[in-house]
Every structure is written in C-alpha cells, then in structure tokens.
Backbone as ProteinMPNN parsed JSONL, in Angstrom:
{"seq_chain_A": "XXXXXXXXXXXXXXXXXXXXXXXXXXXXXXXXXXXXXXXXXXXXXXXXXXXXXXXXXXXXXXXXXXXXXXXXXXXXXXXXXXXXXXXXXXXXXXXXXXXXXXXXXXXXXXXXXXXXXXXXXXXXXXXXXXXXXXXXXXXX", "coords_chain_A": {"N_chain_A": [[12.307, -28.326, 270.341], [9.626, -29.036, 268.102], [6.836, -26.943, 267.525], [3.373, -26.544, 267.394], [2.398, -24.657, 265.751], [4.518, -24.707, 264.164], [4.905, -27.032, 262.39], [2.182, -26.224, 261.305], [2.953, -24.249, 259.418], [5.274, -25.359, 257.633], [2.819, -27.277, 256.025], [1.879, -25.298, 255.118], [3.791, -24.289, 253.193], [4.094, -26.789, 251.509], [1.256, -27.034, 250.898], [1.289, -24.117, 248.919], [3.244, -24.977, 247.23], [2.124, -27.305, 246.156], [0.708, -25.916, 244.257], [2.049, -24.887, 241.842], [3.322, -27.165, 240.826], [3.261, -29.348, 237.469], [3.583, -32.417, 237.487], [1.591, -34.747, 238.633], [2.706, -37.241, 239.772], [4.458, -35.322, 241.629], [2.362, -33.638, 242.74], [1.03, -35.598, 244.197], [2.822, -36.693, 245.95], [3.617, -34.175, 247.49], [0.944, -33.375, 248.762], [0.852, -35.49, 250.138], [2.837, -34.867, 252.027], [2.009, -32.121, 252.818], [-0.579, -33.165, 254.455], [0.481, -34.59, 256.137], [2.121, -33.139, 257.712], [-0.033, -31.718, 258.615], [-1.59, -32.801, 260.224], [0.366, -33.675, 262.137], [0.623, -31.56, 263.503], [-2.188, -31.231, 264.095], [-2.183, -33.605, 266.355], [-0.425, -32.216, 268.297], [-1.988, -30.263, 268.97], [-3.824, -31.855, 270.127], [-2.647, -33.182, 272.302], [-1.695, -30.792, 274.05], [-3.989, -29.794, 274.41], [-5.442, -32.395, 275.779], [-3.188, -33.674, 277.552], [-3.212, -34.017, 280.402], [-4.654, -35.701, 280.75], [-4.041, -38.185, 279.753], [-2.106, -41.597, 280.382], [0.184, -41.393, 282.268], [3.646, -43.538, 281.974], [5.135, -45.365, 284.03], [7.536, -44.338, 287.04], [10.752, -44.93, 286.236], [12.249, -45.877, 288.351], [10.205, -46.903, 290.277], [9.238, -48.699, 288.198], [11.179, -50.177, 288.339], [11.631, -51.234, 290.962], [8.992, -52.313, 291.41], [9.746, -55.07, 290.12], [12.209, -55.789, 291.527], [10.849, -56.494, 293.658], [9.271, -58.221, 293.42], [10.935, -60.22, 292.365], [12.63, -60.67, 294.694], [9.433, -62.07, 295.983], [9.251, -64.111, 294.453], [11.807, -65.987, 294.539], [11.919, -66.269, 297.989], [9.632, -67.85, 297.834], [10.415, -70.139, 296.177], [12.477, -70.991, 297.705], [10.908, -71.656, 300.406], [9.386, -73.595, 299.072], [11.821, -75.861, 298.353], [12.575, -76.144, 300.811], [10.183, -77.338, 302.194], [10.336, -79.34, 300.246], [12.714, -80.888, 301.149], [12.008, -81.691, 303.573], [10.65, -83.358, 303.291], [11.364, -85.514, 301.854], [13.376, -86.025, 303.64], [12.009, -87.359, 305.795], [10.408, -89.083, 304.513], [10.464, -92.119, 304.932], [8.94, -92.476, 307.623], [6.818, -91.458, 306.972], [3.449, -92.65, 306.414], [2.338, -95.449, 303.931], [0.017, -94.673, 302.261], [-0.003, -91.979, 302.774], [2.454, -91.451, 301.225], [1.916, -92.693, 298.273], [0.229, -90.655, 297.449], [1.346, -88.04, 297.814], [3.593, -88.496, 296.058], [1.98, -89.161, 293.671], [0.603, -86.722, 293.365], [3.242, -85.009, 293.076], [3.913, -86.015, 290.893], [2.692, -84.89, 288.908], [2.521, -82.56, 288.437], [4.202, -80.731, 286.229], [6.98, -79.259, 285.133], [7.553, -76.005, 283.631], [9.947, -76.055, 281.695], [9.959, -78.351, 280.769], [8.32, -81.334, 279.475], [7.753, -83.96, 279.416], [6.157, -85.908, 282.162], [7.253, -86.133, 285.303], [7.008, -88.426, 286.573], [8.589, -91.015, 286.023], [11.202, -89.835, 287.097], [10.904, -89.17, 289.89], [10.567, -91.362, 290.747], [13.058, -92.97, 290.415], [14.559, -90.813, 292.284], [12.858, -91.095, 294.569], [14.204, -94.09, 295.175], [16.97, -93.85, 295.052], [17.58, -92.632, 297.092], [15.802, -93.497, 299.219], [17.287, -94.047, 301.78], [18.193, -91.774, 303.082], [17.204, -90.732, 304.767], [16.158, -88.728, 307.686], [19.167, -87.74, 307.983], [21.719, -85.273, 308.829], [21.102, -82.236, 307.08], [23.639, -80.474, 305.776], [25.237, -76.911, 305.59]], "CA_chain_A": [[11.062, -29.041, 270.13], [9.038, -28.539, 266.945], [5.93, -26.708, 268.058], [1.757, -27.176, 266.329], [2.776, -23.661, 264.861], [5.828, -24.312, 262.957], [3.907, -28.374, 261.809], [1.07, -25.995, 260.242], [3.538, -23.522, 258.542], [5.663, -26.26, 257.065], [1.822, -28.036, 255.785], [1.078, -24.303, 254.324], [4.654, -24.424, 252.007], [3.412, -27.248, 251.008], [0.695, -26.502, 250.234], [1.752, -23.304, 248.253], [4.135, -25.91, 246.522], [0.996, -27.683, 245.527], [-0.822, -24.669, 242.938], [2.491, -24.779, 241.016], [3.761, -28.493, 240.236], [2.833, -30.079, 237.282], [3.707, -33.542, 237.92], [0.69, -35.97, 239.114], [3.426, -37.895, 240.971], [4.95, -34.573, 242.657], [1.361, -33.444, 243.217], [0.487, -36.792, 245.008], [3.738, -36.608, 247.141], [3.294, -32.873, 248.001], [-0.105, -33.599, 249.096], [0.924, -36.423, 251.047], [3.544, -34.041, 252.911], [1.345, -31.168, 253.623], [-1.512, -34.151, 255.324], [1.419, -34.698, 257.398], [2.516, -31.988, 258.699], [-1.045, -30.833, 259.522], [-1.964, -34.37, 261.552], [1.549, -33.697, 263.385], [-0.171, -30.108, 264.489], [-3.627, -31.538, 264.842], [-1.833, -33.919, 267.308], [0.853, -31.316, 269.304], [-2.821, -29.48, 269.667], [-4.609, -32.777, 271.115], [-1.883, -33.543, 273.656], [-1.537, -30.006, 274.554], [-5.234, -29.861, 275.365], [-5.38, -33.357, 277.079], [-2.119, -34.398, 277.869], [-3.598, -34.178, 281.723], [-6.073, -36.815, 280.985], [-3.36, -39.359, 279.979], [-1.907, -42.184, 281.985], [1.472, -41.445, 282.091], [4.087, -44.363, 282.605], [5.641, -45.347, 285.758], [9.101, -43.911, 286.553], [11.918, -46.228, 285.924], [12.327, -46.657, 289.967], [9.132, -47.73, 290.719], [8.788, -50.121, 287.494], [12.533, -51.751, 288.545], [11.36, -51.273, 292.351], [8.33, -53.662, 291.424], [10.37, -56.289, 289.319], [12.643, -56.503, 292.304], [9.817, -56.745, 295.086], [8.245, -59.748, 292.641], [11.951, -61.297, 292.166], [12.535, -61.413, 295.721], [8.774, -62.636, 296.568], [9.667, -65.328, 293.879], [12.802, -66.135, 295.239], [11.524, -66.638, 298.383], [8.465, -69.12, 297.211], [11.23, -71.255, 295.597], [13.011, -71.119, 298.78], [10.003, -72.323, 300.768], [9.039, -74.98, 298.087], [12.789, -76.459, 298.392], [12.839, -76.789, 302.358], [9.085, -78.087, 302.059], [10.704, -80.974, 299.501], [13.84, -81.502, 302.163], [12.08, -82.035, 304.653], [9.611, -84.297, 303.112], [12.335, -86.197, 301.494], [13.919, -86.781, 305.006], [11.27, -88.098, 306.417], [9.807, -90.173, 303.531], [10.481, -93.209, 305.623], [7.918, -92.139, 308.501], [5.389, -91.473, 306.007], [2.845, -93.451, 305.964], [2.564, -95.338, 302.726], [-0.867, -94.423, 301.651], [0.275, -90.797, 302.115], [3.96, -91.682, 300.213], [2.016, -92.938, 297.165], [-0.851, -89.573, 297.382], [2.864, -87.125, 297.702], [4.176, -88.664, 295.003], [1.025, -89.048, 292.719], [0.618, -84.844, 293.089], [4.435, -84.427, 292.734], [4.511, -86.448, 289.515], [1.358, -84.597, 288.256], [2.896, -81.09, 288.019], [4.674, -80.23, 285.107], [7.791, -78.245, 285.015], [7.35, -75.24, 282.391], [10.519, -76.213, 281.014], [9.473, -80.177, 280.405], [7.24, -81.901, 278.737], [7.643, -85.472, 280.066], [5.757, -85.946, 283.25], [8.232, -86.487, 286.757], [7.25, -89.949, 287.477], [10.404, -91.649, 286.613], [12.532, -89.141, 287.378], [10.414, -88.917, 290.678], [10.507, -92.541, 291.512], [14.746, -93.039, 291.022], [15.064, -90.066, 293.144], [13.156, -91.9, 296.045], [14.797, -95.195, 295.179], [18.174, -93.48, 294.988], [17.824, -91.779, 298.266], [15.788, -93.998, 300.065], [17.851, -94.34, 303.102], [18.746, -90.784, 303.659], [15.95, -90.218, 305.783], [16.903, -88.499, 308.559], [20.321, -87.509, 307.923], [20.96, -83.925, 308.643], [21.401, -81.386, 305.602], [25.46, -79.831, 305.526], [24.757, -75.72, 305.761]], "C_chain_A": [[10.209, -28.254, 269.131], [7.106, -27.89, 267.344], [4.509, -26.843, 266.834], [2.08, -25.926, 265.275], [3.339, -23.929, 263.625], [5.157, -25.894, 262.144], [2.821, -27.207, 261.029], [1.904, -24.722, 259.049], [3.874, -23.991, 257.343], [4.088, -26.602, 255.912], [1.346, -26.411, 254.484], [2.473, -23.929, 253.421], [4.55, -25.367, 251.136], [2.561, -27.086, 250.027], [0.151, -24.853, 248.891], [2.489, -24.321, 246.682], [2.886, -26.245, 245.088], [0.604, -27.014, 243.643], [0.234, -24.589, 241.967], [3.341, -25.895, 240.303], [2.488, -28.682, 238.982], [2.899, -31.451, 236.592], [2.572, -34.182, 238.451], [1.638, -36.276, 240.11], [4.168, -37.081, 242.062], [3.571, -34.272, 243.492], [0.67, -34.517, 244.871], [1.599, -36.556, 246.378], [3.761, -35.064, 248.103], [2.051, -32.382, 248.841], [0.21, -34.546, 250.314], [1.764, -35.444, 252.307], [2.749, -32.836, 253.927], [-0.382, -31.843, 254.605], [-0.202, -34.14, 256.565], [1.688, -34.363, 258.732], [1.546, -31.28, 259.235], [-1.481, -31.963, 260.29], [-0.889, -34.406, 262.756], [1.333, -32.261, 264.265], [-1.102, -30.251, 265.193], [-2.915, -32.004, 266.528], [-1.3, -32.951, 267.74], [-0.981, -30.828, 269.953], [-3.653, -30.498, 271.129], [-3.853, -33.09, 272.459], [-1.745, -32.275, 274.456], [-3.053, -29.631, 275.827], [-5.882, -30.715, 276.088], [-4.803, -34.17, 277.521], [-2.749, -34.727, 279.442], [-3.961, -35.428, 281.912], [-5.111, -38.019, 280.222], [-2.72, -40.12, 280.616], [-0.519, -41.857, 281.205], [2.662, -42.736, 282.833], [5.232, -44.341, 284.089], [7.172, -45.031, 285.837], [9.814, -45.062, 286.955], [12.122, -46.862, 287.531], [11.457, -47.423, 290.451], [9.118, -49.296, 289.929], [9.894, -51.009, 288.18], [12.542, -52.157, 290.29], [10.529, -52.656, 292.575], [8.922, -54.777, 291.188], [10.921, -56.658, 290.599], [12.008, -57.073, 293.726], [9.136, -58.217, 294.438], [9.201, -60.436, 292.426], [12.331, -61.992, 293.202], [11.34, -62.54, 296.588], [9.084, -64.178, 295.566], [10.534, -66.49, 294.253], [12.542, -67.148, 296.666], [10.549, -67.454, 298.719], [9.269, -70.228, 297.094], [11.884, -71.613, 296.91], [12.349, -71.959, 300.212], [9.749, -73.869, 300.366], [10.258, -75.955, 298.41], [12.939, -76.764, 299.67], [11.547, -77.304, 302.548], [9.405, -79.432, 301.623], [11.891, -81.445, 300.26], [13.65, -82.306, 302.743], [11.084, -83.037, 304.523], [10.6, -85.506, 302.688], [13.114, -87.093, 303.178], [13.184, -87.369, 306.112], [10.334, -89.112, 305.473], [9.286, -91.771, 304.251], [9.368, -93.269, 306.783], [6.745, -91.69, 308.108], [4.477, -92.699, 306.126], [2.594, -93.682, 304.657], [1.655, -95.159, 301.781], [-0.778, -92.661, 301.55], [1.845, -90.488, 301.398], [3.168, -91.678, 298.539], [1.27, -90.944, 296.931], [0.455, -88.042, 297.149], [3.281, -87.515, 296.394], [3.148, -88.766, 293.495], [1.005, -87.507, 292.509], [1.946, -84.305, 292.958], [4.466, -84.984, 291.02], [3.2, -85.756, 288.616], [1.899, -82.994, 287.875], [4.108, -81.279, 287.217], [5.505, -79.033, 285.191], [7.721, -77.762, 283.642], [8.465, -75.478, 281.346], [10.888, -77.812, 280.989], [8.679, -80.653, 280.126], [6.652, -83.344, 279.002], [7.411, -84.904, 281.402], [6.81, -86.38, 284.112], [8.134, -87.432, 287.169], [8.359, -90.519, 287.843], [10.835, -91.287, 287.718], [12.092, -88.825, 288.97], [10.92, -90.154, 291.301], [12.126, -93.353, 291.9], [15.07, -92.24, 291.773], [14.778, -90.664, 294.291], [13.596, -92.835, 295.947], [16.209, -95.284, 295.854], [18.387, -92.801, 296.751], [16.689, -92.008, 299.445], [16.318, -94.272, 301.539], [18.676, -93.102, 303.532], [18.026, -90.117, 304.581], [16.75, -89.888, 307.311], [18.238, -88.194, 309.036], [20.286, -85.874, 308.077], [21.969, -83.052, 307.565], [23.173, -80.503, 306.229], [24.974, -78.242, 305.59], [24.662, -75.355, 306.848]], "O_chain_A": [[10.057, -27.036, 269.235], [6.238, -28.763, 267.353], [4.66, -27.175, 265.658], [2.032, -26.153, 264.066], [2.983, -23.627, 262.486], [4.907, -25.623, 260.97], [2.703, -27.521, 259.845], [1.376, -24.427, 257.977], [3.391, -23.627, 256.271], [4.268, -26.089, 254.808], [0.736, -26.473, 253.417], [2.165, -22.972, 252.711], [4.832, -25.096, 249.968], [2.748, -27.003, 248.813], [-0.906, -24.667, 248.288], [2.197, -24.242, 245.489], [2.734, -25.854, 243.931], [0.385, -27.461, 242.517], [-0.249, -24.202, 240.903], [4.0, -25.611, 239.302], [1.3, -28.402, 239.14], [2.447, -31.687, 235.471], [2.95, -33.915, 239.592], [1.558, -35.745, 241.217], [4.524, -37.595, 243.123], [3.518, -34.55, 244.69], [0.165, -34.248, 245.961], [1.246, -36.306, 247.531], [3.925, -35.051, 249.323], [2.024, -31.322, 249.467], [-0.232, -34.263, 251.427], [1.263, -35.36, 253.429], [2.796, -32.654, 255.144], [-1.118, -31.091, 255.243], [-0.233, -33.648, 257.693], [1.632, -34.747, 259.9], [1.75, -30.408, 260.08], [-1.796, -31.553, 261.407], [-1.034, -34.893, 263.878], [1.776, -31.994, 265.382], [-1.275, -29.846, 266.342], [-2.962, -31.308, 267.542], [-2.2, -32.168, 267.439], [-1.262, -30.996, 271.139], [-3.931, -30.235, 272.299], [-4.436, -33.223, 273.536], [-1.657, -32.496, 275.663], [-3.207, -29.402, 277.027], [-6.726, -30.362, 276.912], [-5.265, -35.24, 277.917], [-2.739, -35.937, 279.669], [-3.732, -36.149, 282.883], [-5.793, -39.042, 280.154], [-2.473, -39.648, 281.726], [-0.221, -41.994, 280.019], [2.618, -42.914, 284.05], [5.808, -43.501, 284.781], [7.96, -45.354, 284.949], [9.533, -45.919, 287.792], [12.14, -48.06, 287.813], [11.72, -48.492, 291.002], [9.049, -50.429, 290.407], [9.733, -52.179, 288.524], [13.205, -53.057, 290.807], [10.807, -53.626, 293.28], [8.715, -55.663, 292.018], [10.446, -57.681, 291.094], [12.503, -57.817, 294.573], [8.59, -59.091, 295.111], [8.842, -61.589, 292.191], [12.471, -63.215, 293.238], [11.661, -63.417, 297.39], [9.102, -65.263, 296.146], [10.169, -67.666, 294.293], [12.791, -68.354, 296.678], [10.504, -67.847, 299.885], [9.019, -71.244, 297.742], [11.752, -72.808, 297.175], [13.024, -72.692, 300.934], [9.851, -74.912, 301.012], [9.84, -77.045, 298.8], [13.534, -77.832, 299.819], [11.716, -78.105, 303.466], [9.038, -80.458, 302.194], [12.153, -82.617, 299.988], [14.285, -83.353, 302.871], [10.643, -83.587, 305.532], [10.487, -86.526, 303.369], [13.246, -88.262, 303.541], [13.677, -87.79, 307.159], [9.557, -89.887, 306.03], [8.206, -92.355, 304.154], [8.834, -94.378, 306.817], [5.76, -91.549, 308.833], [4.981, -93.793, 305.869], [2.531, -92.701, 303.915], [1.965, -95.332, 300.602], [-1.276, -92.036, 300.613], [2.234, -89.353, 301.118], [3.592, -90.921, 297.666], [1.917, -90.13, 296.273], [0.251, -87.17, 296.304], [3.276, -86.606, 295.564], [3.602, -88.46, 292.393], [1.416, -87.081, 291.43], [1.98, -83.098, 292.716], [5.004, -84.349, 290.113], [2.867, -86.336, 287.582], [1.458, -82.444, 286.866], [4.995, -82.025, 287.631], [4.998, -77.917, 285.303], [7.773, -78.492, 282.652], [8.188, -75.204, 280.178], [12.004, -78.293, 281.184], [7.778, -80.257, 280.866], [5.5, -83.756, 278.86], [7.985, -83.924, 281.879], [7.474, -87.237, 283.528], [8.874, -87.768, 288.094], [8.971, -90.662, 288.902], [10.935, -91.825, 288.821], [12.957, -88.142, 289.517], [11.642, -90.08, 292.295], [12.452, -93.98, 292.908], [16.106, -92.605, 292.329], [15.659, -90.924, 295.111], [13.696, -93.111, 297.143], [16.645, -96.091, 296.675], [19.471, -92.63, 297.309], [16.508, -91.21, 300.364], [15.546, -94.752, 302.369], [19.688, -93.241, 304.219], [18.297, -89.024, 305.079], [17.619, -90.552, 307.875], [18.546, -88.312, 310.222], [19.341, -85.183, 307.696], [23.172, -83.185, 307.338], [23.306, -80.074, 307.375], [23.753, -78.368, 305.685], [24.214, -74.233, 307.086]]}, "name": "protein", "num_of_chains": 1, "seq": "XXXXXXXXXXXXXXXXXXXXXXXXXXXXXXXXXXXXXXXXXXXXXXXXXXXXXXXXXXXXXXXXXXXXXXXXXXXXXXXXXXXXXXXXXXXXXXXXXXXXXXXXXXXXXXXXXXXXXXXXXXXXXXXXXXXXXXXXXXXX"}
C-alpha cells in the first residue's frame, strides 16, 4: 500500500522535473502529475485523520442477510395474497352481489407493474370461466 509519504515524494520529482523542461506541453503535463500526486497525499492524510468518522459499509453477511429476510417477507405476502384470492374465488358464489361487483371493481383497479392494460377483462373471463368452481376443494 502506497503511503501519503511516498504520494508527496513522487509530487516533489515532479516537481524537480518541472525547473528543467522546456516544452509548454511537458510543463503542463508535469504539472498536472505533481497536482496529483499531492491530492492523493492530501487525501491518504484526510482518511487517516478521519477515517473514524466515516460510515463504513455493511459486511457482505448482513447486506445478503437483509435481502434474504425481505425475499422471504416478500415471498410470504405473495403467499398470503394467493390463498386470500383462493379462497375468495371459491366462494364467489356466496358473495353477495353488491360485494362481488365492489371485489371485483378494487381487483380490476390495481395495476400489475408489469402491465399496462387494466384487469377487467382478464378479471371478468376468469370469473365467467370458473364460475362454478365454487367450493371445490384445492389438490395439495
């Protein structure tokens, strides 16, 4: 590891370099080099003196710990949501039909992120289509 030392040494060959080019365009680039290498010291010094006081990121277990604590609570949502629509589905028929249309008005109103056309239809052949499965019981 290149320490703030050996960054201001480098910046002072450089700058040595400097007092005996004469080129404009070496000058300019020789200049640009020894800025460099003293901003890559400045920094080593700033982190040295408040590396403390930065947030440091989360270790790889924790971050892939979270992902999988938020895949399973996901998981399980969807899992919910799908025996919520089963069991509404299998009883459709015992619905009353002022709360059939009010179910199906707020089902066809949400918008899957990957669709753009609203669920009516595709809402209203599903109960058409499966009308008379009410009460049948699920295979599993």
């Amino acid at each position: 590891m290149v320490t703030a030392t050996q960054y201001r040494a480098k910046a002072a060959q450089f700058h040595e370099l400097l007092r005996t080019t004469q080129s404009p365009g070496e000058t300019t680039r020789l200049r640009a080099l020894e800025q460099s290498y003293s901003s890559l010291a400045d920094n080593l010094d700033w982190l040295k003196a408040n590396g403390s006081k930065t947030v440091a990121p989360a270790p790889a277990d924790a971050a892939s710990r979270t992902r999988r604590e938020h895949d399973e609570a996901h998981d399980e949502q969807e899992n919910v949501l799908r025996c919520l629509g089963a069991a509404v589905i299998l009883t459709w028929n015992t619905i009353p039909q002022d709360q059939q249309r009010a179910l199906f008005q707020a089902a066809s109103s949400v918008r899957d992120s990957e669709r753009t056309a609203p669920m009516k239809e595709v809402l209203a052949r599903f109960l058409h289509d499966h009308k008379d499965d009410a009460l049948k019981p699920i295979a599993g």
